[in-house]
N, C-alpha and C positions, 0 to 999 in steps of 0.2 A: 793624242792617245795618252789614257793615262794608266801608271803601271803600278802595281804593287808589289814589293819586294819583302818578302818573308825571310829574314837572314839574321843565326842569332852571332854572326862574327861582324863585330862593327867595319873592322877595317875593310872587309869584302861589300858588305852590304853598300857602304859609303864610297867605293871606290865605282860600283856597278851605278848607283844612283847618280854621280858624275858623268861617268861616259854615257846616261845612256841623256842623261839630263843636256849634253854637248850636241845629241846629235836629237832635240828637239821634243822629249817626251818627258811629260809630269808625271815627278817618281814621288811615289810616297816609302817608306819604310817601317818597318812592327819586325819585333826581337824575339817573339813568341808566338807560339801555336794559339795558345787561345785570342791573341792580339789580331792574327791573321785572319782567326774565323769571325771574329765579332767584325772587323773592317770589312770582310767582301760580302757581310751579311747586311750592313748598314749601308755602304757605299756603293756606287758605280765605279767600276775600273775594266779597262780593256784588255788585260794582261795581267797573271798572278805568274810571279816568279819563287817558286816556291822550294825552302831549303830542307829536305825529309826531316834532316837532325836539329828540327827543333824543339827546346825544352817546352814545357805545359803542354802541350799538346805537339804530336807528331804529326810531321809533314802529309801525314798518310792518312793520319785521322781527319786532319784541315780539309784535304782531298776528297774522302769519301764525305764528310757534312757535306762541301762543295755539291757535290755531284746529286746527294739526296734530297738539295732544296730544289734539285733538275736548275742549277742556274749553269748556263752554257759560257762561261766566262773559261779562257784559254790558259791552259797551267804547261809552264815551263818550267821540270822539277832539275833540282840539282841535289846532285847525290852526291859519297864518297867514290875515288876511283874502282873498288873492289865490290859496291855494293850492287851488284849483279839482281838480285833477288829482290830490294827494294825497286830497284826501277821498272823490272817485269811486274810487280804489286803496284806500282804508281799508272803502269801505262795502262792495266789492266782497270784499277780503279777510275780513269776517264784521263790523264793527265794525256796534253796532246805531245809532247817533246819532251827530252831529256838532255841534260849535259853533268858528265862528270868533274870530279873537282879532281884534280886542277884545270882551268880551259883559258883560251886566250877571248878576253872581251868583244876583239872584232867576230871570235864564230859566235861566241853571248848575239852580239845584233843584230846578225845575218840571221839568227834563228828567231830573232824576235821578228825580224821584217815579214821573214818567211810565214809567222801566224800572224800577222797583221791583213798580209793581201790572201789568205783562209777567211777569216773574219768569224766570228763566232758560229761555232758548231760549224766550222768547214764551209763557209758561206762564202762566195767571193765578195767581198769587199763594194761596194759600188766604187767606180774610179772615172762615169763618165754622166754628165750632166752639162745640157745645152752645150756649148762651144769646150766646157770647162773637161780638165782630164787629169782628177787629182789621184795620184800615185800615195795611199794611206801609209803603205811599208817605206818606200823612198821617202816620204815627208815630202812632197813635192807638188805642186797645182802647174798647170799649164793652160797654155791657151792659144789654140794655131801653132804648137811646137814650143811656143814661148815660153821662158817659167817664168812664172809671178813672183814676185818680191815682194814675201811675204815673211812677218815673222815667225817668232814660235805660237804666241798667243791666238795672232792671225789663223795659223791653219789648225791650229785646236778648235774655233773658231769652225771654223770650215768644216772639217771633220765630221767635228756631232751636227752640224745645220744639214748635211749631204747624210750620214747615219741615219736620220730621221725625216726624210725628204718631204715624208706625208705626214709630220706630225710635227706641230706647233713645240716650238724649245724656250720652256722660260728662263731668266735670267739666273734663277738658283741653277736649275740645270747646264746651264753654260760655265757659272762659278764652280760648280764642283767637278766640270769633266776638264776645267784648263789650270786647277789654280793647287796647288800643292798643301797637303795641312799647316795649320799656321800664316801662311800665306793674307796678309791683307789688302784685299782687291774689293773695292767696292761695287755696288752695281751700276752707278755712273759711270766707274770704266769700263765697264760692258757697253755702253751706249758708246765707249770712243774707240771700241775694238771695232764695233759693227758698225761704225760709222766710216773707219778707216778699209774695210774690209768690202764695202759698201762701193767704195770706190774705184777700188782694184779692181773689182770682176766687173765692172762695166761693158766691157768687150767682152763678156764671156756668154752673153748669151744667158743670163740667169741673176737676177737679185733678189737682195734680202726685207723683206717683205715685216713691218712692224706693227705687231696687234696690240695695240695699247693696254696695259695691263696685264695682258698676256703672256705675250711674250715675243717670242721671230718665226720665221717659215722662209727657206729657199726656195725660190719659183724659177721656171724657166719665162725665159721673156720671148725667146725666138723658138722654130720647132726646133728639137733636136736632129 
């Protein structure tokens, strides 16, 4: 899952991209409104964390482009404690949650989990394929009760392959939903994510299926 965080206080912005970075999801971060809109305009992301009080453009205006390009990407605003009337204007504008400032990080994750297993525009999540029963908000795969041991890559990995079940995922798209700005990740190590990944879900009732040039496709192998 990968997240973006619109935050013009570094120490917050950095301190949120940590924890949420600890418990398994690629954080990118932008210090400005119009930074925020050009990112979710160009990019894929599964999560905008968005801060109202940001300079060049306002959290609010970010929201409503958002909402005008009809892109269904999930907004977690964060407001000042007293700002009553911005967050009535945020929820109204499409944002699906809100937290006031000041908040403790653990409700921060619990409310990201919570629009994780919604999944865009209120969607549940897919969380079951062939034997496999991946938990998107927990960050978690199983199998027959078992969890997998998997890493973070691994179930990014996992993630958009089961996201897109019926649609072929090329390796740019796999680079940009697991791997953070800056970040250098080749596409060779794509082939040793899904190589290793390939392995793991062997009991599960589902593998990963290689279209040369193309790209990947998870299949099931057994009925469900």
């Amino acid at each position: 899952m990968r997240i973006l965080i619109a935050e013009d206080d570094p120490i917050l912005a950095d301190g949120l991209a940590a924890s949420l970075r600890d418990s398994g999801y690629s954080v990118d971060c932008v210090a400005t409104g119009e930074k925020a809109d050009c990112a979710i305009s160009m990019f894929e992301f599964d999560l905008l964390i968005l801060d109202l009080g940001l300079p060049r453009m306002s959290g609010l205006d970010v929201l409503k482009r958002l909402r005008e390009r009809n892109q269904d990407l999930p907004v977690l605003i964060l407001t000042a404690q007293d700002g009553v009337d911005d967050r009535v204007r945020g929820l109204d504008l499409g944002a699906d949650d809100y937290l006031a400032k000041p908040f403790a990080l653990e409700e921060l994750k619990a409310r990201v989990r919570a629009l994780a297993r919604r999944g865009p525009a209120g969607k549940p999540a897919p969380v079951e394929f062939g034997r496999l029963m991946f938990d998107q908000a927990g960050r978690v795969a199983r199998v027959g009760g078992d969890v997998l041991d998997l890493s973070a890559r691994e179930l990014a990995l996992l993630e958009l392959l089961l996201l897109r079940v019926d649609r072929t995922v090329s390796k740019a798209q796999l680079l940009d939903h697991m791997c953070e700005w800056g970040e250098e990740v080749s596409t060779n190590a794509i082939e040793v994510y899904v190589h290793r990944l390939r392995r793991k879900l062997e009991s599960a009732g589902v593998e990963i299926v290689t279209l040369r040039g193309i790209g990947y496709r998870i299949r099931e192998t057994t009925p469900p």
